[in-house]
MARTI-779473 format. One record per residue (C-alpha): residue in one letter; z, y, x. Coordinates in nm, 3 decimals, decimal comma. Layout:
<res = A	pz = Z	py = Y	px = X> .
...
END
This chain:
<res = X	pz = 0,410	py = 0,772	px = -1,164> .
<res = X	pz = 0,046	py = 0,867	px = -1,199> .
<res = X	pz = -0,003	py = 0,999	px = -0,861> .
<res = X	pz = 0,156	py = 0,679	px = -0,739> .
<res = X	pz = -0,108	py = 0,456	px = -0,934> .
<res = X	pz = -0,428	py = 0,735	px = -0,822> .
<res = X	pz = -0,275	py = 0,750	px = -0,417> .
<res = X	pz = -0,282	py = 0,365	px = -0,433> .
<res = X	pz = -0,634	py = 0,364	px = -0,529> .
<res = X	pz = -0,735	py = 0,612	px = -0,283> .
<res = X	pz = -0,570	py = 0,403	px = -0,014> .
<res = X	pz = -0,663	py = 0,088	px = -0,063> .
<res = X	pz = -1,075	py = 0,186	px = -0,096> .
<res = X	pz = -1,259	py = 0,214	px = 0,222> .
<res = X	pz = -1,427	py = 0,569	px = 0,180> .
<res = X	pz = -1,205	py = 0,727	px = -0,106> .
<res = X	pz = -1,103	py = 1,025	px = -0,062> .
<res = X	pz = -0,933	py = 1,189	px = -0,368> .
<res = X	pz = -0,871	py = 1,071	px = -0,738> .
<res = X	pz = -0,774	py = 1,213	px = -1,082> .
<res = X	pz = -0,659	py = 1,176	px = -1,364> .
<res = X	pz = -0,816	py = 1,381	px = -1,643> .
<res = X	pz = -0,873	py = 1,454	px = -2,031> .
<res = X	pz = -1,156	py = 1,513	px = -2,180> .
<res = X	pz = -1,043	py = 1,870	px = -2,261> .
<res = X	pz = -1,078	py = 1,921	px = -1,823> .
<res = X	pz = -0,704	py = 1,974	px = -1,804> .
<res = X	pz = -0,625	py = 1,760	px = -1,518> .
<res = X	pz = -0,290	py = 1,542	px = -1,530> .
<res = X	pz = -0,259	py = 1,443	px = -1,213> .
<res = X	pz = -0,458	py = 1,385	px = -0,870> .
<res = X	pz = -0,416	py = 1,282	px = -0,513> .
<res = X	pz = -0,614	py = 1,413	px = -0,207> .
<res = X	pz = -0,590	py = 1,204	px = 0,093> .
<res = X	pz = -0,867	py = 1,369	px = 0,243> .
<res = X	pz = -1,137	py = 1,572	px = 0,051> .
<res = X	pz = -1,368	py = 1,778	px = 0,309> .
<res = X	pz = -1,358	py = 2,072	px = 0,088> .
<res = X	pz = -1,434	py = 1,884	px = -0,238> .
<res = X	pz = -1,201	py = 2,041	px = -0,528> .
<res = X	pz = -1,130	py = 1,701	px = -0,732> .
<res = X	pz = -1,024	py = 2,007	px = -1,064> .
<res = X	pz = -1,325	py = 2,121	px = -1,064> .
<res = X	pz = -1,544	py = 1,754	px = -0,979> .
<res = X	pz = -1,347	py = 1,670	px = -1,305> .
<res = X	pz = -1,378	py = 1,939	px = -1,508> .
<res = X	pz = -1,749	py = 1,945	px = -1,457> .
<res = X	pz = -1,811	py = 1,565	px = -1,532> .
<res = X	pz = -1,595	py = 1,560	px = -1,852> .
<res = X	pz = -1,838	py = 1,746	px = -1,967> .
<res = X	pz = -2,113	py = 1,486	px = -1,903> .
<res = X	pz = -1,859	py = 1,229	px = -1,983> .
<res = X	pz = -1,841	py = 1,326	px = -2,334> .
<res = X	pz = -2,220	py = 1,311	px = -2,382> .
<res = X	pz = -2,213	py = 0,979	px = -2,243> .
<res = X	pz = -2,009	py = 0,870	px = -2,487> .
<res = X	pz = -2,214	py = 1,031	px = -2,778> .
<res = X	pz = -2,488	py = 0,861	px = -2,654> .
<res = X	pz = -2,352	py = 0,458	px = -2,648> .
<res = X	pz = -2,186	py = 0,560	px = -2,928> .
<res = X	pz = -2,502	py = 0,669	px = -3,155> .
<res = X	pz = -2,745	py = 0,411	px = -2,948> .
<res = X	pz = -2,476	py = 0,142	px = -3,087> .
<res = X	pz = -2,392	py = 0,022	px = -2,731> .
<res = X	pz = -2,017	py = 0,046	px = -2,765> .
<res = X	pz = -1,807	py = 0,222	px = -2,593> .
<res = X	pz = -1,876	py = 0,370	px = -2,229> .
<res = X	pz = -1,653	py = 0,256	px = -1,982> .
<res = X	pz = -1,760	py = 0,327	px = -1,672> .
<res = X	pz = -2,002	py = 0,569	px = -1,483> .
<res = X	pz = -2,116	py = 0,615	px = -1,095> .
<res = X	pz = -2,264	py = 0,934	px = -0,992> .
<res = X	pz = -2,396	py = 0,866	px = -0,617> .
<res = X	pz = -2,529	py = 1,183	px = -0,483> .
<res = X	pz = -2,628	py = 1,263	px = -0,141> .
<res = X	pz = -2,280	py = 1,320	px = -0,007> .
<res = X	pz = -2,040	py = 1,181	px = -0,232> .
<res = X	pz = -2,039	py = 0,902	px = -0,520> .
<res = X	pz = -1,807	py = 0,970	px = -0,772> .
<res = X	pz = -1,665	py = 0,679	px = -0,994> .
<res = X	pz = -1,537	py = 0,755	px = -1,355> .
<res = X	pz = -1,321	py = 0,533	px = -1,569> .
<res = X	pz = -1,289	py = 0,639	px = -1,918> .
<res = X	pz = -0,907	py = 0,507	px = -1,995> .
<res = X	pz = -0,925	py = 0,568	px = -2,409> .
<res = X	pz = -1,110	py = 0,834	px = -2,632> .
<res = X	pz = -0,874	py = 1,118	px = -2,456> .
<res = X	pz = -0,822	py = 1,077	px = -2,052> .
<res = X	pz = -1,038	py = 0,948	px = -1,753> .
<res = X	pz = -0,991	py = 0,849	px = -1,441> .
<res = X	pz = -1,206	py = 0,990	px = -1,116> .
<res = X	pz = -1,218	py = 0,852	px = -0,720> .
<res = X	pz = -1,445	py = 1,031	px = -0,483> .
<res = X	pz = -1,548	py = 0,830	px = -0,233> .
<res = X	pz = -1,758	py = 0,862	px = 0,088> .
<res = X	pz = -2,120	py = 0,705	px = 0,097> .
<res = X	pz = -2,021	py = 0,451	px = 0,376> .
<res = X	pz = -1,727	py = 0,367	px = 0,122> .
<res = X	pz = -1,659	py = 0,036	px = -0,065> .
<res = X	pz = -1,816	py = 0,125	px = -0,464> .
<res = X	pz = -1,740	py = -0,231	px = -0,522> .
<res = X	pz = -1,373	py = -0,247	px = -0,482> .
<res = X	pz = -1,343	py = 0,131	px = -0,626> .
<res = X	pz = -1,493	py = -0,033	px = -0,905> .
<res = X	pz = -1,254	py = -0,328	px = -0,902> .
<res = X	pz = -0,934	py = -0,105	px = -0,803> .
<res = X	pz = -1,015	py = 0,133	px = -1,109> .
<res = X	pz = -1,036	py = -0,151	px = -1,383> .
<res = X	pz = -0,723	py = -0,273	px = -1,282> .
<res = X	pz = -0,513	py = 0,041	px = -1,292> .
<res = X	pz = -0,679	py = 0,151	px = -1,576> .
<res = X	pz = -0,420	py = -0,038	px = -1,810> .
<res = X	pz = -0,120	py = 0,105	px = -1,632> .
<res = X	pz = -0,260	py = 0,477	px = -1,651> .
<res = X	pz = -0,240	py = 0,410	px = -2,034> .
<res = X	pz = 0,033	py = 0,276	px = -2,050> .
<res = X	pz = 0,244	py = 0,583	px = -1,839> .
<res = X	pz = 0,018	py = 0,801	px = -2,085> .
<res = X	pz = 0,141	py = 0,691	px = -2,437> .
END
């Protein structure tokens, strides 16, 4: 069901190229690789939970509320992060010719049904 939900994603965004499904402990639930060039989406996760969590500190102890949402546009790739609740994110690698604003859109909307497959 998840890999349904991430494939979808991946699919329907101009430029994606792999999504996953995460906790915040890096052990990855699911993914789906339509076409990575090399990029391993495990360890792209792993790496950014880490940052993920300090983000969260950070709006958390600034009083912002909670995070919900953070872009990473490097060079080659732009990540896009979804924080689903306090334990899992979501994660679409797209290309930089893709569409950020749909990704964007896309991840919002499956974001409910990715929580509610994971309670």
């Amino acid at each position: 069901m998840f890999k349904e939900i991430l494939r979808e994603v991946v699919q329907s965004t101009d430029g994606a190229v792999a999504s996953i499904l995460m906790g915040f402990d890096g052990i990855t639930v699911d993914s789906y690789t339509q076409d990575a060039g090399g990029i391993d989406m495990e360890i792209v996760g792993s790496e950014y939970s880490q940052v993920l969590m300090q983000i969260k500190q950070a709006a958390q102890l600034l009083d912002m509320g909670t995070a919900r949402e953070v872009a990473v546009q490097a060079e080659n790739m732009t990540t896009l992060m979804r924080l689903i609740n306090d334990e899992y994110f979501v994660a679409l690698a797209i290309a930089p010719t893709g569409n950020l604003g749909k990704a964007r859109f896309l991840l919002r909307l499956q974001a409910s049904k990715l929580l509610e497959n994971l309670t």
